[in-house]
SEDREN-427471 format. One record per residue (C-alpha): residue number from 1; y, x, z. Coordinates in pm, 1 decimal. Layout:
[bamar NUM [Y X Z]];
...
//
This chain:
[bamar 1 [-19253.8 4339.8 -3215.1]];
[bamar 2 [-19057.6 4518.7 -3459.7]];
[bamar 3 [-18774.7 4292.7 -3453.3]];
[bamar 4 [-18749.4 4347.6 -3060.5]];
[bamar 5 [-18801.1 4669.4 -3050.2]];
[bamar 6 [-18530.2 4747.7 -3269.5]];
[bamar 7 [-18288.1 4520.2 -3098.9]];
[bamar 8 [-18350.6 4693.8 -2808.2]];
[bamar 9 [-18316.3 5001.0 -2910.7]];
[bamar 10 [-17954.0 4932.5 -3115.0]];
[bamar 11 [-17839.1 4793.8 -2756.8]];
[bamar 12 [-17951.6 5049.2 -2566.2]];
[bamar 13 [-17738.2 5327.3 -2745.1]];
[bamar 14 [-17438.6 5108.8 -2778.1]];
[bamar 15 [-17408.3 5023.7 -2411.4]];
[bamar 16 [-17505.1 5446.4 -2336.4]];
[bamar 17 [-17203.4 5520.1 -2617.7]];
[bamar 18 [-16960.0 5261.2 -2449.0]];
[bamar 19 [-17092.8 5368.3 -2106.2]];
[bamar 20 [-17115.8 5739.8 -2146.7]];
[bamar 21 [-17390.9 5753.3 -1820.6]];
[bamar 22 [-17288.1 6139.1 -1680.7]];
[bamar 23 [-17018.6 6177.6 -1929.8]];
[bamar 24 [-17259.5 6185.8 -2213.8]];
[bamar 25 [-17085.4 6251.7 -2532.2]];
[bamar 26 [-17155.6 5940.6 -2775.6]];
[bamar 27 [-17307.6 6163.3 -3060.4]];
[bamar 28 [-17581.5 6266.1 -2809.9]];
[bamar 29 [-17653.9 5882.0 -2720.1]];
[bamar 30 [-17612.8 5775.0 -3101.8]];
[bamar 31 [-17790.9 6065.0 -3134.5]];
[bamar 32 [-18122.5 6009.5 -2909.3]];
[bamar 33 [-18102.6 5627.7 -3042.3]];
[bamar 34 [-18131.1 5707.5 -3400.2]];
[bamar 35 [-18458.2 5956.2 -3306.5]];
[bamar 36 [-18624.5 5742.7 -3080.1]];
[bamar 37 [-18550.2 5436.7 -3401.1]];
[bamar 38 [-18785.7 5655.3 -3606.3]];
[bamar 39 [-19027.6 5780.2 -3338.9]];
[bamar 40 [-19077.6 5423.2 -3223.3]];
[bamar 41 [-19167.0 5318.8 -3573.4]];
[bamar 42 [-18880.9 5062.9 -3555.4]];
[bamar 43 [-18748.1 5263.1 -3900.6]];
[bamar 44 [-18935.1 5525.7 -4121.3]];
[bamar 45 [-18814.5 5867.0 -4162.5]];
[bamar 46 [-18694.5 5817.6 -4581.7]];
[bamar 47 [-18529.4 5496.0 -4477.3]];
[bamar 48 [-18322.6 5735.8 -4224.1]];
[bamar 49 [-18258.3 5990.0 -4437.1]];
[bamar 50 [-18153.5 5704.0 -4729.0]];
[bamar 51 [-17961.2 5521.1 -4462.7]];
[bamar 52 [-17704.5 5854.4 -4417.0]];
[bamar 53 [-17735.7 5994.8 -4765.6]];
[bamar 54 [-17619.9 5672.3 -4897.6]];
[bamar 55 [-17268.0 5716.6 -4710.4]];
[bamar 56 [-17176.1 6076.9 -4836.7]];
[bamar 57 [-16851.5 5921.9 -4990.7]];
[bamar 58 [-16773.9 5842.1 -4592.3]];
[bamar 59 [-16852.9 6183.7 -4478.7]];
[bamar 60 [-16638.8 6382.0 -4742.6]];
[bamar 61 [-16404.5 6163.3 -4652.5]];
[bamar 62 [-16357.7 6222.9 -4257.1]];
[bamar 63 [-16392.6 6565.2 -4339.0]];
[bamar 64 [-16130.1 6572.7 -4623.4]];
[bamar 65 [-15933.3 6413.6 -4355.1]];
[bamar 66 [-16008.1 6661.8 -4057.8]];
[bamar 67 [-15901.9 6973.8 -4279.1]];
[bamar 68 [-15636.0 6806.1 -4425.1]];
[bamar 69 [-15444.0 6717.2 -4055.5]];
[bamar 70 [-15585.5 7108.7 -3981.0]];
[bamar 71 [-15336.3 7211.6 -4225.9]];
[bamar 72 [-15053.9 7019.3 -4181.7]];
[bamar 73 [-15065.9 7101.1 -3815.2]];
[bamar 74 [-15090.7 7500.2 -3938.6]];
[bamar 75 [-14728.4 7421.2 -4096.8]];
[bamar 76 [-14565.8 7228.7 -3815.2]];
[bamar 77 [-14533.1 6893.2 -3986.1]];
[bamar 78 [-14639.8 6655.3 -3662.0]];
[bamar 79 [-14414.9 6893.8 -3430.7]];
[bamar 80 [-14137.3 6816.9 -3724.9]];
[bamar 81 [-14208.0 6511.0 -3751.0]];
[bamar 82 [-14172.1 6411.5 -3364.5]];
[bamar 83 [-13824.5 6628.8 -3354.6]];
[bamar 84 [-13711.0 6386.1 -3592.2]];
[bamar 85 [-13826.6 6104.2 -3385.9]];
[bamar 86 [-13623.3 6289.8 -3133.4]];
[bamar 87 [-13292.8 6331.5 -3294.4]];
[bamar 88 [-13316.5 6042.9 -3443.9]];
[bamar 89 [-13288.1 5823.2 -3111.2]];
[bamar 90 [-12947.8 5971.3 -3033.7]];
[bamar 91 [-13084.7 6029.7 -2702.3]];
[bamar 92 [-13168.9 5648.2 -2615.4]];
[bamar 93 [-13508.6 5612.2 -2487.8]];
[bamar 94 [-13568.6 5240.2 -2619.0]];
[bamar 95 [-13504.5 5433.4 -2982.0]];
[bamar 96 [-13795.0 5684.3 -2897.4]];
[bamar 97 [-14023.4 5441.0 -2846.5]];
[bamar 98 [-13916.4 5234.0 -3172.8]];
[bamar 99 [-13943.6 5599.8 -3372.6]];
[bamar 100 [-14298.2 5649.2 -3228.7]];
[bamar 101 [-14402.2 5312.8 -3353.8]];
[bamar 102 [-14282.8 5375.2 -3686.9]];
[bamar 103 [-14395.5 5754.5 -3703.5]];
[bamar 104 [-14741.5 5602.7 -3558.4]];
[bamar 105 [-14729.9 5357.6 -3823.1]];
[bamar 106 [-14666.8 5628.0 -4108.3]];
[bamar 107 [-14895.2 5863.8 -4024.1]];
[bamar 108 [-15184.8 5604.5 -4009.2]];
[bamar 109 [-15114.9 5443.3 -4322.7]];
[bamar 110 [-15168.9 5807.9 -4491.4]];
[bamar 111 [-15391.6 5987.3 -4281.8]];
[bamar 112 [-15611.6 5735.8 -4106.8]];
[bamar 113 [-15570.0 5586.2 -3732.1]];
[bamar 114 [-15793.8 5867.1 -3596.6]];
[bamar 115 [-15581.5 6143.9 -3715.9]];
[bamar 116 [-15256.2 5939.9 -3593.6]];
[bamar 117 [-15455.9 5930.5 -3245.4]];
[bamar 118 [-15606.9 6297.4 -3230.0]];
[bamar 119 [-15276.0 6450.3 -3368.8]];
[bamar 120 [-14971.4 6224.8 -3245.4]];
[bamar 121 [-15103.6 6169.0 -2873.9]];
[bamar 122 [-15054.6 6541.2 -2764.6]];
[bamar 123 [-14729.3 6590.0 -2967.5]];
[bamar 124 [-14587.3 6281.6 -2809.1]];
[bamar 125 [-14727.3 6371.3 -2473.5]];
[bamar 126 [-14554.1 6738.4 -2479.1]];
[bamar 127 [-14222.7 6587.4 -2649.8]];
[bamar 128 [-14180.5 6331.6 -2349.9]];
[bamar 129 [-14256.9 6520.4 -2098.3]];
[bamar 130 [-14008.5 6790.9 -2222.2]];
[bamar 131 [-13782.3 6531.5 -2192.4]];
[bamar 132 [-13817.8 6393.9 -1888.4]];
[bamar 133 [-13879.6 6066.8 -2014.5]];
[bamar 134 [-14168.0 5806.7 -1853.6]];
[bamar 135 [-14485.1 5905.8 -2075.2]];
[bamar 136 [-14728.4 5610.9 -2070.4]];
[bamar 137 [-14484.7 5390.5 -2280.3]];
[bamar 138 [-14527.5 5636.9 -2585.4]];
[bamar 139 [-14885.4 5721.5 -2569.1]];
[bamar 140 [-14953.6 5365.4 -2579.7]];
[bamar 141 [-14750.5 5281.3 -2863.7]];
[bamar 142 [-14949.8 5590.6 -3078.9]];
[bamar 143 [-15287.8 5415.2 -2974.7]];
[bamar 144 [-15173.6 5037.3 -3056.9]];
[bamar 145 [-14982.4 5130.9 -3325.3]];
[bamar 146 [-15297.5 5327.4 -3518.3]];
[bamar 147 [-15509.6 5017.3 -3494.9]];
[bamar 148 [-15236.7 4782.7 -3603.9]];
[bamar 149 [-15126.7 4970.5 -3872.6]];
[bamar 150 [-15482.4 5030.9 -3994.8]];
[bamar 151 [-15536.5 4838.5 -4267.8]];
[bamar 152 [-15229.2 4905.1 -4449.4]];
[bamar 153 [-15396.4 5141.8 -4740.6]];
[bamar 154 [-15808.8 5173.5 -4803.8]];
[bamar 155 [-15723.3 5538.4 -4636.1]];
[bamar 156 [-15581.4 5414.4 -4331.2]];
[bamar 157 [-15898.3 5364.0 -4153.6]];
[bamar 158 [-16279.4 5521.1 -4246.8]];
[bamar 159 [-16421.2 5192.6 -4164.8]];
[bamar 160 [-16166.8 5036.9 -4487.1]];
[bamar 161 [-16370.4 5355.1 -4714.3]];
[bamar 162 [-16672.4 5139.5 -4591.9]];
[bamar 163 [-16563.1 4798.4 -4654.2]];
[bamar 164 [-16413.0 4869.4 -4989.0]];
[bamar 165 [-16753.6 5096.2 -5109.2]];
[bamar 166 [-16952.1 4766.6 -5076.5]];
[bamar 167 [-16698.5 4526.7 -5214.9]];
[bamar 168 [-16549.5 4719.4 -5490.2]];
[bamar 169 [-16204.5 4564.4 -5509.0]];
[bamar 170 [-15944.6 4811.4 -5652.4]];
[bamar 171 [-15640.8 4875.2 -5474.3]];
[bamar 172 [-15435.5 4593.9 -5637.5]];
[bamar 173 [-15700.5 4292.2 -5482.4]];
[bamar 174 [-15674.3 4468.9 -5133.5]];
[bamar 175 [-15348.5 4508.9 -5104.3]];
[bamar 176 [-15310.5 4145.9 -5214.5]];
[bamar 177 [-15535.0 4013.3 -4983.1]];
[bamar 178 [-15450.0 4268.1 -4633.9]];
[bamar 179 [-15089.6 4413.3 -4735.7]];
[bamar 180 [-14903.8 4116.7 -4553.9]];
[bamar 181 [-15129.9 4099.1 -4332.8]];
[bamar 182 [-15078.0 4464.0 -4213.9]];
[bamar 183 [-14715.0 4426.4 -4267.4]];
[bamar 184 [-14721.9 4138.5 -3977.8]];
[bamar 185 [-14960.0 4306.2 -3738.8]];
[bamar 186 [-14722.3 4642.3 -3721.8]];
[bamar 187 [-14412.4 4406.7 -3692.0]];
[bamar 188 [-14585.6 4219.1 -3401.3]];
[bamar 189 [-14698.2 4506.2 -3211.5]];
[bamar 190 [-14341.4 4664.1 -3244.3]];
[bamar 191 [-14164.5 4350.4 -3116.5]];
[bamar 192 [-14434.3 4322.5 -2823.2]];
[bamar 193 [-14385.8 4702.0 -2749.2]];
[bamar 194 [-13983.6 4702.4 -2757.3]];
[bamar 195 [-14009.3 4397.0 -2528.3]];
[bamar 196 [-14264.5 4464.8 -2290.0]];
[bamar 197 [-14121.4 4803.4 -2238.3]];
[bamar 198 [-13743.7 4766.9 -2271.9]];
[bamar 199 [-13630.4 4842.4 -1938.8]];
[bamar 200 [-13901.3 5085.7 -1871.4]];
[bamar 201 [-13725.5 5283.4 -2169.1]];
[bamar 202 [-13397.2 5176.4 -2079.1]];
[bamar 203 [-13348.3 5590.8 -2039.3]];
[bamar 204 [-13101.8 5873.1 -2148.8]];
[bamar 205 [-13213.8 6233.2 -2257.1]];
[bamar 206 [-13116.0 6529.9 -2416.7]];
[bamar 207 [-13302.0 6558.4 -2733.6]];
[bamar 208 [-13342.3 6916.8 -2890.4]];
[bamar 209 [-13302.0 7070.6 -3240.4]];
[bamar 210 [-13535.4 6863.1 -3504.0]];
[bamar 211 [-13497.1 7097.9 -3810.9]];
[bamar 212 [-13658.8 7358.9 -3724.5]];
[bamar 213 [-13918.1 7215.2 -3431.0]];
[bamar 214 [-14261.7 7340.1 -3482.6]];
[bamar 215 [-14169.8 7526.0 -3828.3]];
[bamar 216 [-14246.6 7860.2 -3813.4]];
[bamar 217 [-14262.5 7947.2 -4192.1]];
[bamar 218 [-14021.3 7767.6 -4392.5]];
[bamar 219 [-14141.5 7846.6 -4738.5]];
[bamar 220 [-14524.1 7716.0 -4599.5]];
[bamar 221 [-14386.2 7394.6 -4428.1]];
[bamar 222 [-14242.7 7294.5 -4766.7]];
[bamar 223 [-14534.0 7388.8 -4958.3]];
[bamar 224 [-14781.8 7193.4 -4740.0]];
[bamar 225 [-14551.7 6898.7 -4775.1]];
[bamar 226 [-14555.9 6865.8 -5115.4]];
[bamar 227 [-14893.0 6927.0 -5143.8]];
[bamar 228 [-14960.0 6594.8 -4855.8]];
[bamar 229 [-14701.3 6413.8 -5086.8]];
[bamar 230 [-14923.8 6447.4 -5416.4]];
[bamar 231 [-15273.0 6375.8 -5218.7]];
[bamar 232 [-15112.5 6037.1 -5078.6]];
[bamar 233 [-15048.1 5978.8 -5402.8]];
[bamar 234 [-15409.4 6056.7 -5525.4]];
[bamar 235 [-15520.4 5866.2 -5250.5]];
[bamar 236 [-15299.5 5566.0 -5416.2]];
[bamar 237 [-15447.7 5624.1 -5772.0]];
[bamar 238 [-15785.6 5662.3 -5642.5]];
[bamar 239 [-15763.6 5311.6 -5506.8]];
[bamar 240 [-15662.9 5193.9 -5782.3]];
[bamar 241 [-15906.6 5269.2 -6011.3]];
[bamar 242 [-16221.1 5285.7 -5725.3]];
[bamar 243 [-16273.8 5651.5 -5737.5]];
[bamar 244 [-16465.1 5797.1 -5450.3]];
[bamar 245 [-16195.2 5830.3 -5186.6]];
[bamar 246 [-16367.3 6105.5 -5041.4]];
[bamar 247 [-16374.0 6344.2 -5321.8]];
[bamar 248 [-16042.1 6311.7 -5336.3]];
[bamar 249 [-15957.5 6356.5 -4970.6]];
[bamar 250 [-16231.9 6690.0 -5004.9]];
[bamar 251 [-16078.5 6798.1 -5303.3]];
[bamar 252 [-15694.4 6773.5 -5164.1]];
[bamar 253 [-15759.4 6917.0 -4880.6]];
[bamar 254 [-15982.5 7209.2 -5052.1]];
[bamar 255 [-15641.4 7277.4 -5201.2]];
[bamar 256 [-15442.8 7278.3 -4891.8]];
[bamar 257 [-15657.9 7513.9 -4741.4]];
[bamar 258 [-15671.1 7744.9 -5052.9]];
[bamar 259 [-15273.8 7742.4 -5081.1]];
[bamar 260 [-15277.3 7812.9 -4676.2]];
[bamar 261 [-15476.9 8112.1 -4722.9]];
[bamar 262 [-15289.1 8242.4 -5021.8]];
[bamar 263 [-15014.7 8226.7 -4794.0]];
[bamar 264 [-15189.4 8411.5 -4500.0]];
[bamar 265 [-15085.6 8102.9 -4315.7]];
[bamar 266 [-15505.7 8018.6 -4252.9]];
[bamar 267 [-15582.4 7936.6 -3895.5]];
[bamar 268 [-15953.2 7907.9 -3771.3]];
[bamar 269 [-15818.1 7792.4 -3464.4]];
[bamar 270 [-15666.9 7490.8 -3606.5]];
[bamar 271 [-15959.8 7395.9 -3819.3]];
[bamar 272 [-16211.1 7462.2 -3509.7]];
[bamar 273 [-15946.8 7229.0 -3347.0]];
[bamar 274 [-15953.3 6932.5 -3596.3]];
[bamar 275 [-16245.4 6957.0 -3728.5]];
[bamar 276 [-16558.2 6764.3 -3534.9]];
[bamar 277 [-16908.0 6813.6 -3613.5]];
[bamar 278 [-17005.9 6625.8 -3287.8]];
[bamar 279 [-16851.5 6303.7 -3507.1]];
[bamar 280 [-17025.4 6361.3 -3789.9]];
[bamar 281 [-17377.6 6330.8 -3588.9]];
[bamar 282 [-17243.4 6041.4 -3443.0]];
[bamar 283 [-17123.9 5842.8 -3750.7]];
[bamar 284 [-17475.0 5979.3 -3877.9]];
[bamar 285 [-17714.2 5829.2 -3589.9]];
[bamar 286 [-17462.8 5490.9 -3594.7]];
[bamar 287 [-17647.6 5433.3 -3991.0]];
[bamar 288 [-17965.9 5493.3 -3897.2]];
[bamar 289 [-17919.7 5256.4 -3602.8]];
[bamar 290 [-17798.7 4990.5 -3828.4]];
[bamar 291 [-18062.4 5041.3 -4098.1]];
[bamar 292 [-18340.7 5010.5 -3806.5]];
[bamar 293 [-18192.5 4660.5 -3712.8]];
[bamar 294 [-18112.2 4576.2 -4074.9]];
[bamar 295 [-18513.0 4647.7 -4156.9]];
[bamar 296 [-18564.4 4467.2 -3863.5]];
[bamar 297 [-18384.8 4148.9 -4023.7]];
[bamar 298 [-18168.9 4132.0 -3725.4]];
[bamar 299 [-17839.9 4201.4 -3927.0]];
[bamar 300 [-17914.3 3914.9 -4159.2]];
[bamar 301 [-18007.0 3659.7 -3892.6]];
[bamar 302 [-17638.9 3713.4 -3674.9]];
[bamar 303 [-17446.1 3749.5 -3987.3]];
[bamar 304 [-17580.9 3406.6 -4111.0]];
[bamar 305 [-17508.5 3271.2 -3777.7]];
[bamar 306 [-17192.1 3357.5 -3769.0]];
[bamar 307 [-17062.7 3258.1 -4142.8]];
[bamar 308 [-17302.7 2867.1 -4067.1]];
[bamar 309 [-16975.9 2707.8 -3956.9]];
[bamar 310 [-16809.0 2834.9 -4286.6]];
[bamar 311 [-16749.3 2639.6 -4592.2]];
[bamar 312 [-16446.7 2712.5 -4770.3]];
[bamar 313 [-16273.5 3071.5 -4811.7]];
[bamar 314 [-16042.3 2998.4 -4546.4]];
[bamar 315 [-16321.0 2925.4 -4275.1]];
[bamar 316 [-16493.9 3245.8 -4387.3]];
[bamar 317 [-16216.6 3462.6 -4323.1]];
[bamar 318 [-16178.6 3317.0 -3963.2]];
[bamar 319 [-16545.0 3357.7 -3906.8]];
[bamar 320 [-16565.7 3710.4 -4004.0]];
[bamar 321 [-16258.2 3808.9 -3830.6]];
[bamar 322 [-16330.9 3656.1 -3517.1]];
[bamar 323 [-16701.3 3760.3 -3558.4]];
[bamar 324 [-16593.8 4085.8 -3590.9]];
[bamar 325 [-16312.4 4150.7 -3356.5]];
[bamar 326 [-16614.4 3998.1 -3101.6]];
[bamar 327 [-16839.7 4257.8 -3211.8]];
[bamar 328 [-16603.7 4568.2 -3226.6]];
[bamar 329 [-16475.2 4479.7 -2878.5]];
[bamar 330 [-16869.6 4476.5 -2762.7]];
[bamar 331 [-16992.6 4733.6 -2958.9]];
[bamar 332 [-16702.6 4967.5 -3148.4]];
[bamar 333 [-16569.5 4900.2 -3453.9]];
[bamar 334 [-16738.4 5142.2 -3619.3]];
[bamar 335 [-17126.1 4999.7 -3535.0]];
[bamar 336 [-16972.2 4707.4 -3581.0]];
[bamar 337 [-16824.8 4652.3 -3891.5]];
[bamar 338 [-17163.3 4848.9 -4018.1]];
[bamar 339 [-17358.0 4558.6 -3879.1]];
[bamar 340 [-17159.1 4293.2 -4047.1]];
[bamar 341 [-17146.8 4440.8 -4371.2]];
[bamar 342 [-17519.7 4525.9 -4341.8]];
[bamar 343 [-17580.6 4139.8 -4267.6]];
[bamar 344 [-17363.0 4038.4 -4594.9]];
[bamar 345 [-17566.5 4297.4 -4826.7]];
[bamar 346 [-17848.9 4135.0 -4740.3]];
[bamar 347 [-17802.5 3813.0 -4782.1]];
[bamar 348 [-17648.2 3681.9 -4532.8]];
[bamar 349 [-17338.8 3540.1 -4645.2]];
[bamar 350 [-17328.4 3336.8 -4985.3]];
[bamar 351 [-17246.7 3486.6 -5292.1]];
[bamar 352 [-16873.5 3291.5 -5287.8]];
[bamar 353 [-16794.3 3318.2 -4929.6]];
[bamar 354 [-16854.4 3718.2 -4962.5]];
[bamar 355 [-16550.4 3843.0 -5012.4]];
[bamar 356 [-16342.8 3638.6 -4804.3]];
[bamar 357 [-16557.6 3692.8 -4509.4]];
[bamar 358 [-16559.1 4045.1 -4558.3]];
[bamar 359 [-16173.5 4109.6 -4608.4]];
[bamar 360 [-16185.7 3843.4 -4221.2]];
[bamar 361 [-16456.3 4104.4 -4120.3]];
[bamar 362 [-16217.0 4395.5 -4203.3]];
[bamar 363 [-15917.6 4293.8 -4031.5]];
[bamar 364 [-16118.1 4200.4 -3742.5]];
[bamar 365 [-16275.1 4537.9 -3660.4]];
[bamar 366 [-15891.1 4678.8 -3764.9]];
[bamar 367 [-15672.1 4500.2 -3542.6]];
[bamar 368 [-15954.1 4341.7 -3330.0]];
[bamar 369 [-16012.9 4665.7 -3101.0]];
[bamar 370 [-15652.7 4695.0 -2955.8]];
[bamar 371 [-15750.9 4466.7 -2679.7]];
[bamar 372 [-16012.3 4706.9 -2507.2]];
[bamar 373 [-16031.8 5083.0 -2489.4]];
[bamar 374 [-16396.0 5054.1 -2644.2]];
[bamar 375 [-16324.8 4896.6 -2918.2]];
[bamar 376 [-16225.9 5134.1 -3156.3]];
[bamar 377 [-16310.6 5536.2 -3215.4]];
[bamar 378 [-15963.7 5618.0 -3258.1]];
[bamar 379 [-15881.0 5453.8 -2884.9]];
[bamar 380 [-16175.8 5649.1 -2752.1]];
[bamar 381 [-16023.4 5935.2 -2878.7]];
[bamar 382 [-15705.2 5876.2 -2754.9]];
[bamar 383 [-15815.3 5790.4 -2433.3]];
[bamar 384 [-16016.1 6160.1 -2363.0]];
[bamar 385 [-15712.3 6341.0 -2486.6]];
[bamar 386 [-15468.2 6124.2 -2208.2]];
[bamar 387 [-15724.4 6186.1 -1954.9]];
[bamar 388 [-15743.7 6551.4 -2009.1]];
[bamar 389 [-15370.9 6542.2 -1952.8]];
[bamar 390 [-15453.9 6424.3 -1569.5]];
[bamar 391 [-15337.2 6094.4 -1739.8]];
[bamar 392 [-15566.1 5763.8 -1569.7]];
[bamar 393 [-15532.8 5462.1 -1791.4]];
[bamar 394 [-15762.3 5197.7 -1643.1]];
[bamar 395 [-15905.2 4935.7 -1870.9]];
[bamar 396 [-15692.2 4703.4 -1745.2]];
[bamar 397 [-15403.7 4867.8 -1780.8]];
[bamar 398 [-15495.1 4899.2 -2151.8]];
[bamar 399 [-15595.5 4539.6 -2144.5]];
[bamar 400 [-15283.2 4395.7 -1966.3]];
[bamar 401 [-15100.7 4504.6 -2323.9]];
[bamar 402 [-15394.2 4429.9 -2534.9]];
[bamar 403 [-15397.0 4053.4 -2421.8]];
[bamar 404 [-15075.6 3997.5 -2591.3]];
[bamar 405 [-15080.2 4278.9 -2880.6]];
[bamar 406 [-15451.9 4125.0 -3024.2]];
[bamar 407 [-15467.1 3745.3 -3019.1]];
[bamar 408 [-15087.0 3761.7 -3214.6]];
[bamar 409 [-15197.9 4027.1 -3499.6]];
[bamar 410 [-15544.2 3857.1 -3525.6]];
[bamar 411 [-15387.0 3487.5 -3584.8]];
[bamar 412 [-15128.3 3646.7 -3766.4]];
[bamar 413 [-15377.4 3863.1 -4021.5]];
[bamar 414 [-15568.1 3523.1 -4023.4]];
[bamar 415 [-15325.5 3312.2 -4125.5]];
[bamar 416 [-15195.4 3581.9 -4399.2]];
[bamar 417 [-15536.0 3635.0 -4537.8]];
[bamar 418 [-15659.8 3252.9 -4538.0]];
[bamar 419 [-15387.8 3205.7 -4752.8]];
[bamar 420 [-15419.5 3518.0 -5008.7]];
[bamar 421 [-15774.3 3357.8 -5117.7]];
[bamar 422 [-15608.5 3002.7 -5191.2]];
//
């Protein structure tokens, strides 16, 4: 009974978060889930609370992250940052779209695919419709470009602060096991973007003055820049020696925020704008979900069904990353990378096979969820903001490019990985 009525409760709040019945927002159907998991009995009210308190490294991270892309939007950098793009293509549009990738690429690898997808979508939005240029080329190359690019640094994506908590590899073991791997996945969804649109880009436009675009004080823009430079570098060090990510990422942008108000540069605006507390509920209710079916023993019996077929290292990379990129696709990445690493912690996966199937695991919920707009937060994201441009991106128009982007990074990342653990 319990095991069923968990199940069906975990399934019932996915499909409402995917589905959004009446435009529900998914905190409120995470939310309702994650209630009804502890009113049903299904999960008791300390294993909820130890089921979110356990993740506060998570949490100080988003929100290091949310203050932190407050800021830098306070001093211009993403409106910079897209001039450059700008000036940089000389006026060609098939150079626009190759700048976006790589700006996409950047700003994930240092601030997380979310923030590339909350901040980048309506700067690239306003830059090409300013310049007359067709729009949906470049909005799609900021949303496949954050998921490819994803894995690149433990920062790039939350669900990598996750992954790496329970598997404790410093920097140096996950950049030798994913850094390739990455590397391939952006290169592949450049070369698919630059040929699948190259004569829809095939434009010419008058760009506009990139030094000063979206600067407003000079002395702050510089200040703020420096100060992002040192907290990548944190970030970097952090890694390395498996410091709490998110104390860093709090503490950084702490400082940011202090420097911006010495400054009289402070904007509530901006940090009302960027910073959520609608996703911290979710990513809240999403644990306590997961614990109910991990109680349940329903995490542990799919994991071990999906690592059976696994006997060496390279098999359990394959099985995790297809598992996974399965599961995100059907679920989000976010509920479901939680669920795999839930059924590894508890015994799911043996001892030797862990690791392997966890770093498959990883790049699955990375680079699987570029095939459907579900599939990962930072699409979901992107897809409200294009909407509320009176933008309508159908699934399959999403999936017509995923088809091609996601099978070629995921055989790719694979391959790479398979043969890191040999």
């Amino acid at each position: 009974m319990h095991f069923a009525l968990a199940a069906i409760i975990f399934l019932a709040s996915v499909i409402a978060i995917i589905v959004r019945p009446r435009r529900l927002g998914e905190a409120w159907s995470a939310g309702a889930g994650a209630v009804l998991m502890v009113l049903a009995g299904a999960l008791s009210l300390q294993s909820a609370v130890q089921a979110i308190s356990a993740e506060w490294n998570l949490f100080l991270f988003f929100l290091g992250l949310m203050l932190t892309a407050a800021v830098a939007d306070m001093a211009g950098f993403f409106d910079w940052a897209a001039g450059l793009a700008v000036a940089a293509a000389g006026g060609s549009g098939r150079r626009l779209l190759l700048n976006v990738l790589a700006l996409g690429a950047l700003v994930t690898t240092f601030l997380s695919n979310d923030a590339a997808a909350v901040i980048l979508t309506p700067v690239v939005y306003t830059v090409a419709t300013r310049l007359r240029v067709r729009v949906m080329p470049y909005l799609f190359a900021v949303s496949f470009i954050a998921n490819a690019a994803s894995m690149t640094l433990p920062i790039s994506n939350p669900i990598n602060v996750l992954t790496g908590d329970r598997l404790r590899a410093p920097l140096a073991v996950y950049e030798g096991h994913l850094l390739l791997a990455s590397l391939a996945s952006v290169a592949i969804t450049i070369a698919v973007f630059m040929a699948l649109f190259w004569r829809t880009t095939a434009t010419r436009f008058a760009g506009f003055a990139a030094e000063s675009a979206g600067i407003r004080d000079a002395r702050f823009f510089r200040a703020v820049l420096a100060g992002m430079c040192l907290l990548a570098l944190a970030y970097i060090a952090g890694s390395a020696m498996l410091l709490p990510l998110g104390v860093i990422a709090i503490t950084g942008a702490s400082m940011l925020l202090a420097m911006a108000a010495a400054m009289r540069r402070l904007s509530t605006e901006h940090i009302r704008a960027h910073v959520s507390p609608t996703l911290f509920v979710y990513i809240a209710a999403l644990f306590v979900l997961v614990r109910g079916v991990q109680d349940a023993g329903i995490t542990t019996a799919l994991i071990s069904g999906v690592v059976s077929v696994a006997a060496t290292s390279a098999t359990a990379v394959a099985s995790g990353l297809a598992g996974s990129a399965v599961a995100c696709n059907a679920l989000n990445n976010l509920p479901g990378i939680l669920v795999f690493l839930s059924g590894a912690q508890t015994g799911g996966v043996p001892p030797a096979l862990r690791e392997p199937f966890l770093f498959g695991a990883l790049a699955g919920a990375d680079l699987g969820p570029n095939l459907t707009p579900v599939g990962a937060l930072s699409t979901m994201l992107w897809l409200v903001i294009v909407r509320r441009r009176g933008l309508e991106v159908s699934a399959w128009d999403f999936l017509r490019i995923g088809a091609i982007v996601a099978p070629l990074t995921l055989v790719a990342a694979g391959v790479l990985i398979a043969l890191s653990f040999r």
